[in-house]
One Martini backbone bead per residue (centre of mass of N, CA, C, O) as a GRO file, in nm:
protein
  333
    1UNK     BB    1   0.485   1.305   1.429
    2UNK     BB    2   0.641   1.301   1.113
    3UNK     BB    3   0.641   1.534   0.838
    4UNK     BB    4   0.615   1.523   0.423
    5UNK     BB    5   0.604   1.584   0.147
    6UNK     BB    6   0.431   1.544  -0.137
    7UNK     BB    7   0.619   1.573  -0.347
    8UNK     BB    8   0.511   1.862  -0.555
    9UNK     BB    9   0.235   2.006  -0.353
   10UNK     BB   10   0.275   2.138  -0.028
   11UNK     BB   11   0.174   1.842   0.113
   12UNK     BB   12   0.153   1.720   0.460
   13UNK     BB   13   0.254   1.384   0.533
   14UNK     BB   14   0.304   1.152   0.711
   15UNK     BB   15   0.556   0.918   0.735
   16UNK     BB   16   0.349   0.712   0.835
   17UNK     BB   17   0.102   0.569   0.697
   18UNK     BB   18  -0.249   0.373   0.598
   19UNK     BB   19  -0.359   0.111   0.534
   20UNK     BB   20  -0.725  -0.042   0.468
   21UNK     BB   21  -0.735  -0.342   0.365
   22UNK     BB   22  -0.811  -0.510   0.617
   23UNK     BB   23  -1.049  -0.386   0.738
   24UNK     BB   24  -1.220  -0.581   0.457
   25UNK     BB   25  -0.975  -0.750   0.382
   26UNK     BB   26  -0.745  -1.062   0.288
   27UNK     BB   27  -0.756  -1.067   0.640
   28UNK     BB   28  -0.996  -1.178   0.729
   29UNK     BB   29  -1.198  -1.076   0.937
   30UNK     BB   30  -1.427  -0.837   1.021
   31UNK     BB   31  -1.362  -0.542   1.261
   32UNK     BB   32  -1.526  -0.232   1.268
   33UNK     BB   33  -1.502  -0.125   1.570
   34UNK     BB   34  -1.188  -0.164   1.577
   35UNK     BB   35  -1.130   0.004   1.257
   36UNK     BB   36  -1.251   0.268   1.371
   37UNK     BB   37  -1.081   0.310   1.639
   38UNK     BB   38  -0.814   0.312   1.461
   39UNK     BB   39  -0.847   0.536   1.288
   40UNK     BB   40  -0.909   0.728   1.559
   41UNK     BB   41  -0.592   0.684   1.657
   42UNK     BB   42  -0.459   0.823   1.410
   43UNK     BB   43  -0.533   1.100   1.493
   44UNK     BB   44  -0.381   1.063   1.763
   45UNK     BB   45  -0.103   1.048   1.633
   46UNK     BB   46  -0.124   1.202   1.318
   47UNK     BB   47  -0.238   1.013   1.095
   48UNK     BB   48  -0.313   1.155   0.759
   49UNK     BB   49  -0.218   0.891   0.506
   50UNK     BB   50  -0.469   0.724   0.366
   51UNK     BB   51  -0.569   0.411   0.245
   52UNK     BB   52  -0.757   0.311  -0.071
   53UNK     BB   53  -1.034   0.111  -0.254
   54UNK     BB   54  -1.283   0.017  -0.452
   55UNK     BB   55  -1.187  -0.343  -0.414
   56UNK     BB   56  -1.239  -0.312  -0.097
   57UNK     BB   57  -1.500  -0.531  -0.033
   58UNK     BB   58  -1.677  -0.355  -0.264
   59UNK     BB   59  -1.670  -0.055  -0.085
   60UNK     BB   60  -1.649  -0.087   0.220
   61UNK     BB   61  -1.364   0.068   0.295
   62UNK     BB   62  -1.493   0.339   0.250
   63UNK     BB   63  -1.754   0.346   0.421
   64UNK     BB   64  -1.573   0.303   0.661
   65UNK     BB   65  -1.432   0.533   0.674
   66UNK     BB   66  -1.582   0.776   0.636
   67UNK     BB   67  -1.678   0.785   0.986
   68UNK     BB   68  -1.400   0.959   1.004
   69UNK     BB   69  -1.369   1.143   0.745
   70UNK     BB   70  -1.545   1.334   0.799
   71UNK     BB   71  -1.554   1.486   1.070
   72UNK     BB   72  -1.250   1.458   0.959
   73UNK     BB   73  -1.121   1.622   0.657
   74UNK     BB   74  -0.902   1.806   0.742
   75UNK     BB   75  -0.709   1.593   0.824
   76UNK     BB   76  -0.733   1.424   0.579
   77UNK     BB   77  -0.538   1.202   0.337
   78UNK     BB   78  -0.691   1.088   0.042
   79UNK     BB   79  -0.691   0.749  -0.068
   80UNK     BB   80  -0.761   0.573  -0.407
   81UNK     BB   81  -0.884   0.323  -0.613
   82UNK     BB   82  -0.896   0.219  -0.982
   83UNK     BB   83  -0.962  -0.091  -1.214
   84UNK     BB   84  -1.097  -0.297  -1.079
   85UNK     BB   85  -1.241  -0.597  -1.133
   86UNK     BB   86  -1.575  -0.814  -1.139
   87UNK     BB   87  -1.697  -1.100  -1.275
   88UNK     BB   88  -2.052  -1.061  -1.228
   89UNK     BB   89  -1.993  -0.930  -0.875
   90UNK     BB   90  -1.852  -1.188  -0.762
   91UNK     BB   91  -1.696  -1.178  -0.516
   92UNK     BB   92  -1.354  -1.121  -0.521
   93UNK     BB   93  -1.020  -0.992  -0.549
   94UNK     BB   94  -0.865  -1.233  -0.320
   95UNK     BB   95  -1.148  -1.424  -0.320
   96UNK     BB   96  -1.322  -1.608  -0.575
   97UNK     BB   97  -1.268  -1.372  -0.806
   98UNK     BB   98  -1.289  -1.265  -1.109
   99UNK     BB   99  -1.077  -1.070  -1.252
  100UNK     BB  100  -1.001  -0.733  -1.386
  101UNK     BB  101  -0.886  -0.474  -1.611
  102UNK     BB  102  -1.016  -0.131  -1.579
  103UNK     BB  103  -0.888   0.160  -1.733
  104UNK     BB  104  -1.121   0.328  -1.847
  105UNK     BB  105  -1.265   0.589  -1.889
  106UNK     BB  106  -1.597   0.504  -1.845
  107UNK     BB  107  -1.511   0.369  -1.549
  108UNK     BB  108  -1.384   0.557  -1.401
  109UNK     BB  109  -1.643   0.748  -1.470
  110UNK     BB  110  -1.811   0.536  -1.222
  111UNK     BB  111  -1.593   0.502  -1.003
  112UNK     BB  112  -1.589   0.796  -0.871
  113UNK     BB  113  -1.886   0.825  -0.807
  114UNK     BB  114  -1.863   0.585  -0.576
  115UNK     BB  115  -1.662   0.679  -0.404
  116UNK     BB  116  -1.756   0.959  -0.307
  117UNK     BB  117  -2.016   0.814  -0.207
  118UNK     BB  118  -1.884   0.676  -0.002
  119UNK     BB  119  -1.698   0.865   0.149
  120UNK     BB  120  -1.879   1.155   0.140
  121UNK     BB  121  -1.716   1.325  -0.084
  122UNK     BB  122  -1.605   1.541  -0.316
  123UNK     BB  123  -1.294   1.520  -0.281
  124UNK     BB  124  -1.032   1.359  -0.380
  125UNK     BB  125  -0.660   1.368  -0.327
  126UNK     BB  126  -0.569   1.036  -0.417
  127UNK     BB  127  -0.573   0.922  -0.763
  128UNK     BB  128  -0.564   0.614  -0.874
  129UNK     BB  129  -0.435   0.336  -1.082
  130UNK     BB  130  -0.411   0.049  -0.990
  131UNK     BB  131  -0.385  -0.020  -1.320
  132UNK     BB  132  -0.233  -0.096  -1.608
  133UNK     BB  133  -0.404  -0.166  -1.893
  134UNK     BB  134  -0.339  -0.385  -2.144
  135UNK     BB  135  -0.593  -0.200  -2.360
  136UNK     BB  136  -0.500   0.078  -2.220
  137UNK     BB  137  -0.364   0.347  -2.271
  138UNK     BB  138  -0.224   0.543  -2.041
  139UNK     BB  139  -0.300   0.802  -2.139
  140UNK     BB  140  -0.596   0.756  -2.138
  141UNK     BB  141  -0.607   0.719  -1.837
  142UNK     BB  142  -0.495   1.009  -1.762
  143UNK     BB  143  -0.644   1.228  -1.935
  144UNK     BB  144  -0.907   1.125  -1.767
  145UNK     BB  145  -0.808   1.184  -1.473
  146UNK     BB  146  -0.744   1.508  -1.537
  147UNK     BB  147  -1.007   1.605  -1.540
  148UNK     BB  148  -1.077   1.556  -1.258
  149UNK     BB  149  -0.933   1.804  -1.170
  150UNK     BB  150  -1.081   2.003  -1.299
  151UNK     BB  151  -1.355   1.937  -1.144
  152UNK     BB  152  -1.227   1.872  -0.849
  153UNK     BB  153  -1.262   1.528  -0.802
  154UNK     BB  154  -0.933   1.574  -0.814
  155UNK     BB  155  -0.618   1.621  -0.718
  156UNK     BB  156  -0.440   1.357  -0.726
  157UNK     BB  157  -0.223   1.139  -0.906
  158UNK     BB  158  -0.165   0.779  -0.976
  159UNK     BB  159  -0.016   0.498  -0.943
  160UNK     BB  160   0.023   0.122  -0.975
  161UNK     BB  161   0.230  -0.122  -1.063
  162UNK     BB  162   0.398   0.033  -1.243
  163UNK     BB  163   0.612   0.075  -1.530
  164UNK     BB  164   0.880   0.282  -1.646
  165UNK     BB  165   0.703   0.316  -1.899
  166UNK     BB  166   0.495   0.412  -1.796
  167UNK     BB  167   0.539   0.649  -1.592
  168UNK     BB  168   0.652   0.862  -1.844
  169UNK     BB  169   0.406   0.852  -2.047
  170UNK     BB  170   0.205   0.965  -1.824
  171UNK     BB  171   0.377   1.223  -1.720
  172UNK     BB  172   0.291   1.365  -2.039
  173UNK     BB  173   0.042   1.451  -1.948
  174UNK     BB  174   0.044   1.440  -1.623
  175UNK     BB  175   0.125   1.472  -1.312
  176UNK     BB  176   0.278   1.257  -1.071
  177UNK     BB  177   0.252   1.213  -0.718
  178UNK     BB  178   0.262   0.877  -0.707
  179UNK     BB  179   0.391   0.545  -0.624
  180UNK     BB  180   0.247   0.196  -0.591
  181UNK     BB  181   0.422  -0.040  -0.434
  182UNK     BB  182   0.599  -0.283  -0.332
  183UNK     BB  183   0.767  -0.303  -0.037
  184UNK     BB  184   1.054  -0.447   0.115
  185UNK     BB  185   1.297  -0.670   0.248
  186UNK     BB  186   1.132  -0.917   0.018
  187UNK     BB  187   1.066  -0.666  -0.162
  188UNK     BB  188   1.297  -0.525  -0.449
  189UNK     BB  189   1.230  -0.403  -0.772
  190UNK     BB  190   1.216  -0.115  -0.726
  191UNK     BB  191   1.530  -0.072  -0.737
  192UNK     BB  192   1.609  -0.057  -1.037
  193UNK     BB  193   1.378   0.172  -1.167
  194UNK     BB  194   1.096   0.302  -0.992
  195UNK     BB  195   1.291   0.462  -0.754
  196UNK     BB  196   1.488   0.649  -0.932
  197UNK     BB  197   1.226   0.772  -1.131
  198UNK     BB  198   1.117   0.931  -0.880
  199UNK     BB  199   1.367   1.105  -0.811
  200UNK     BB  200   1.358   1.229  -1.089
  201UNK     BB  201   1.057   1.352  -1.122
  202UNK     BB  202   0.919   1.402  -0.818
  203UNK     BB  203   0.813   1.185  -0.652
  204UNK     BB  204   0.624   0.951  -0.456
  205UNK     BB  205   0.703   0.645  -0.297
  206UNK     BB  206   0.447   0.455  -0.127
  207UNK     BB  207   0.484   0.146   0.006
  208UNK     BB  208   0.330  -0.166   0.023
  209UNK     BB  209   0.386  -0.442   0.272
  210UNK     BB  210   0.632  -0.362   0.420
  211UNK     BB  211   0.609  -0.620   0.605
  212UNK     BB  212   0.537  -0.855   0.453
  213UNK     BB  213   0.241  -0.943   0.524
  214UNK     BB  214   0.422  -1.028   0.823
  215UNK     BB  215   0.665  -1.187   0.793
  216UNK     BB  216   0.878  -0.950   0.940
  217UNK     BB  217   0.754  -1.005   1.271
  218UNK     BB  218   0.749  -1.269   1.438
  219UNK     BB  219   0.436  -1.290   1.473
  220UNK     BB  220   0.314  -1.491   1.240
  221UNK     BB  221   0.050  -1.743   1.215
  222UNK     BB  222  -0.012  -1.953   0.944
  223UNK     BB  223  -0.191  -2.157   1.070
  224UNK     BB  224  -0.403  -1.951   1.183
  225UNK     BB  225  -0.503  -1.868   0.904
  226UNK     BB  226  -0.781  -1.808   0.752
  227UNK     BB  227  -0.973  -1.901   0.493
  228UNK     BB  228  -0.986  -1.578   0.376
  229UNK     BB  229  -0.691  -1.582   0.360
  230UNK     BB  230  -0.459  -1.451   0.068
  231UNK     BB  231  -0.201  -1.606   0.176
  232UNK     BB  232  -0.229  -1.898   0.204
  233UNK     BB  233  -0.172  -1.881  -0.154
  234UNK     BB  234   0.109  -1.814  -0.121
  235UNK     BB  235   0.456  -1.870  -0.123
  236UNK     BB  236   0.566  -1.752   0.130
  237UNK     BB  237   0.338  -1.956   0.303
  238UNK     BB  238   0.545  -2.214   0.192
  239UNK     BB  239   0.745  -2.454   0.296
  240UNK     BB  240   1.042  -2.377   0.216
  241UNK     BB  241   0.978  -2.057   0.218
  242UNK     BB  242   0.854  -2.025   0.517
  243UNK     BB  243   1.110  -2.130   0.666
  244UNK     BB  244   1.318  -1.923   0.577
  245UNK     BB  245   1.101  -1.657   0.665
  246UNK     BB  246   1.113  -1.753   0.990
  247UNK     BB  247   1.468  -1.767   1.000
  248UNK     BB  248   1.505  -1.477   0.939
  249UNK     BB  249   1.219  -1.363   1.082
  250UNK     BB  250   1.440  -1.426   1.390
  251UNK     BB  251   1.696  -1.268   1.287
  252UNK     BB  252   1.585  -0.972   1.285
  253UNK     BB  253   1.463  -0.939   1.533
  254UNK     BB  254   1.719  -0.969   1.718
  255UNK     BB  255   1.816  -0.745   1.608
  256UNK     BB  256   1.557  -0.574   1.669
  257UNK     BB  257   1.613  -0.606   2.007
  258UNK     BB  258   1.916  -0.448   2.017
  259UNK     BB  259   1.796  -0.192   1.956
  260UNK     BB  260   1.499  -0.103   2.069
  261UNK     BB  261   1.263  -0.269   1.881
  262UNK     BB  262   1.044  -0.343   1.657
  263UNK     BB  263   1.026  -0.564   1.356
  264UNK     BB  264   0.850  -0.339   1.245
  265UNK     BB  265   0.988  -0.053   1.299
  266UNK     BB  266   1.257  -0.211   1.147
  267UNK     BB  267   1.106  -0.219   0.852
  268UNK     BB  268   1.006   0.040   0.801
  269UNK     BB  269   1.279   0.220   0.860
  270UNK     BB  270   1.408   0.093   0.640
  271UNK     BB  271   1.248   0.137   0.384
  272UNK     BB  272   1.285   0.459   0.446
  273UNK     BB  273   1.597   0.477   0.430
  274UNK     BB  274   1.593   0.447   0.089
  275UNK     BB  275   1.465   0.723   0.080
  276UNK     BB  276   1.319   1.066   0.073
  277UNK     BB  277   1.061   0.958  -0.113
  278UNK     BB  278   0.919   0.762   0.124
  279UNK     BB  279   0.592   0.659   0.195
  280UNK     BB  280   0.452   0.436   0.377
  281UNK     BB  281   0.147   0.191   0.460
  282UNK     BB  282   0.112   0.035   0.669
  283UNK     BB  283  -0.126  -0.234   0.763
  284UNK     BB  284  -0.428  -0.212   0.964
  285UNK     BB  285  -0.685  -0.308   1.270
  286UNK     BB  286  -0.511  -0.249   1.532
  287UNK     BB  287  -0.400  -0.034   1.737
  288UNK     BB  288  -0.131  -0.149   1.858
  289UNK     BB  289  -0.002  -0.177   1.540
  290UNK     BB  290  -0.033   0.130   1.490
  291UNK     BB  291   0.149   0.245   1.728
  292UNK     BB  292   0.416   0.059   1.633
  293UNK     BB  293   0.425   0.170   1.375
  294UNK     BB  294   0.459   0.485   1.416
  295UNK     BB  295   0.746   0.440   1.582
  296UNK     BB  296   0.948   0.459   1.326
  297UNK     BB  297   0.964   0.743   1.281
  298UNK     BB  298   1.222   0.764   1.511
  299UNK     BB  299   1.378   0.564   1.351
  300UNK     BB  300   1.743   0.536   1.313
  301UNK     BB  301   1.966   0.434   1.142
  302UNK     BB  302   2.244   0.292   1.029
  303UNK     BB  303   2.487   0.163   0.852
  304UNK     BB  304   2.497  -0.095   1.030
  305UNK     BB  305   2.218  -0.186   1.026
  306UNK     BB  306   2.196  -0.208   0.691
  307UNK     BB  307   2.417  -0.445   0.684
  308UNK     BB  308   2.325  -0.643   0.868
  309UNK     BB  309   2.031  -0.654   0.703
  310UNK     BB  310   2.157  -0.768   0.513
  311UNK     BB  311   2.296  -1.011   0.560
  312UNK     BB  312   2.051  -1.194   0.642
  313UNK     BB  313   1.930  -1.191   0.370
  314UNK     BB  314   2.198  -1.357   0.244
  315UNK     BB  315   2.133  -1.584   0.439
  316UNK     BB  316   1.820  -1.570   0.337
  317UNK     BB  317   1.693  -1.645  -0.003
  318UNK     BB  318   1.425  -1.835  -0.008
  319UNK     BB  319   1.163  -1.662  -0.013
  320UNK     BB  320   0.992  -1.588  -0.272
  321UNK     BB  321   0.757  -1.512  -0.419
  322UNK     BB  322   0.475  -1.300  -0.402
  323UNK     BB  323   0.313  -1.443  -0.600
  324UNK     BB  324   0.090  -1.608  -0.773
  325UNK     BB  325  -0.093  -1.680  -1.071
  326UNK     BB  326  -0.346  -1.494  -0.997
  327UNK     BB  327  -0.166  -1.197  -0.923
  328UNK     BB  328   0.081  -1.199  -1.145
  329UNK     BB  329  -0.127  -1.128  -1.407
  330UNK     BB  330  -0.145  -0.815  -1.270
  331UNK     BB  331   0.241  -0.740  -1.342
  332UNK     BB  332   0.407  -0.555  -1.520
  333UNK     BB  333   0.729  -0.614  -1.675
   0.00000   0.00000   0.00000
């Protein structure tokens, strides 16, 4: 594995991290003991820098993490978030559950607190406000984010998911170690402003769902998809949208295949290359795709290969929005 500073921290964490959102939720079934396993294989590859949230699972991701992440503390940077909640606690957050956002300072401290001791450390290495709450200015929830830094309870901040005017009056309060956005080869909005704003500020910007959520590994059967897998209700898993995303990753793989690598290996290293500011999380739940996955590393891309790539898409162009409007409620233009 290869190791990049996150930010300007001093700290090295491997270049391709572990997102750990589908070990708990939204990607139907848990298996606890395949997703310890798969921990505990990222520390053999080397993979160092983990990501979760206390709205994944209700707080089960952490707790899963927990299992590997004490007795190797020194081994992992951990990263959590806060923002999400659940109206009246029923439900999740991905399928059947009122949500809404919640980064009041109040919310925070009772957040901070729950997440610690799932997780059963001292101190957060890397803590997220999930969203930028539209009831509570930014300043007011990074200037208490910054509290923490100060009690020892959390060392870096970041943001998920915010406006690039978000992220200016943020960072006027206190540094901003990371920002977390989606970001992969069929979403690319963060290209606009987002991405040049990281890389002007010394920011790292983090991309979850490299992959597109599996669709472009040429590998995802989504009528195999649980009833509790919240892709089911995604626009690019449905119809038209289906159809080209189907054609696109077909014709993706084929090419990541004359390369000598696997079409996840070649979307995650796509990221890569479009910034040296850039540290992706693609998440798994199972060793063969961490395996998978880390191999990107190595992998170097050409002029050539970003122009093929760039070809495709421009072949298959209808996409898809990324989120219904049930998630898509919850990020900020």
């Amino acid at each position: 594995m290869k190791y990049k500073e996150l930010a300007k921290t001093g700290e090295k964490v491997s270049v391709v991290g572990l997102g750990c959102m589908g070990m708990s939720a939204a990607y139907g079934k848990a298996d606890d003991t395949e997703s310890v396993a798969t921990l505990e294989y990222a520390l053999d590859l080397g993979i160092n820098f983990w990501d979760t949230a206390d709205i994944y699972g209700n707080g089960a991701n952490e707790e899963l993490i927990s299992k590997v992440l004490v007795p190797n503390r020194n081994k992992i940077f951990i990263a959590t978030k806060f923002g999400f909640r659940i109206r009246g606690d029923e439900g999740d957050v991905f399928v059947g559950g009122e949500s809404y956002v919640d980064a009041s300072p109040k919310w925070m401290r009772q957040a901070v607190e729950d997440s610690l001791r799932r997780l059963k450390i001292e101190t957060i290495d890397l803590y997220y406000a999930h969203r930028v709450d539209p009831n509570v200015p930014v300043e007011e929830t990074v200037g208490a984010m910054a509290e923490l830094v100060k009690e020892g309870k959390v060392r870096y901040l970041g943001l998920s998911e915010c406006t690039p005017e978000d992220l200016k009056r943020a960072y006027a309060v206190h540094p901003i170690t990371a920002v977390q956005s989606e970001y992969s080869l069929l979403t690319r909005g963060v290209e606009d402003a987002i991405l040049p704003l990281t890389k002007e500020l010394g920011i790292t910007l983090v991309p979850f769902a490299p992959l597109s959520r599996g669709l472009i590994t040429n590998k995802l059967d989504v009528s195999s998809l649980a009833s509790n897998d919240f892709r089911k209700n995604l626009p690019r898993y449905q119809g038209e949208y289906l159809d080209n995303n189907q054609k696109l990753s077909a014709a993706f793989a084929e090419l990541a295949e004359s390369k000598n690598c696997s079409p996840a290996q070649f979307a995650i290293a796509w990221v890569m290359a479009q910034s040296d500011n850039i540290i992706p999380i693609p998440g798994t739940k199972r060793r063969k795709y961490l395996e998978e996955n880390a191999g990107a590393a190595d992998i170097e891309l050409t002029a050539k290969d970003l122009e093929d790539i760039e070809a495709i898409v421009r072949k298959y162009p209808n996409i898809g929005p990324r989120y219904s409007a049930r998630e898509n409620k919850f990020v900020k233009k």
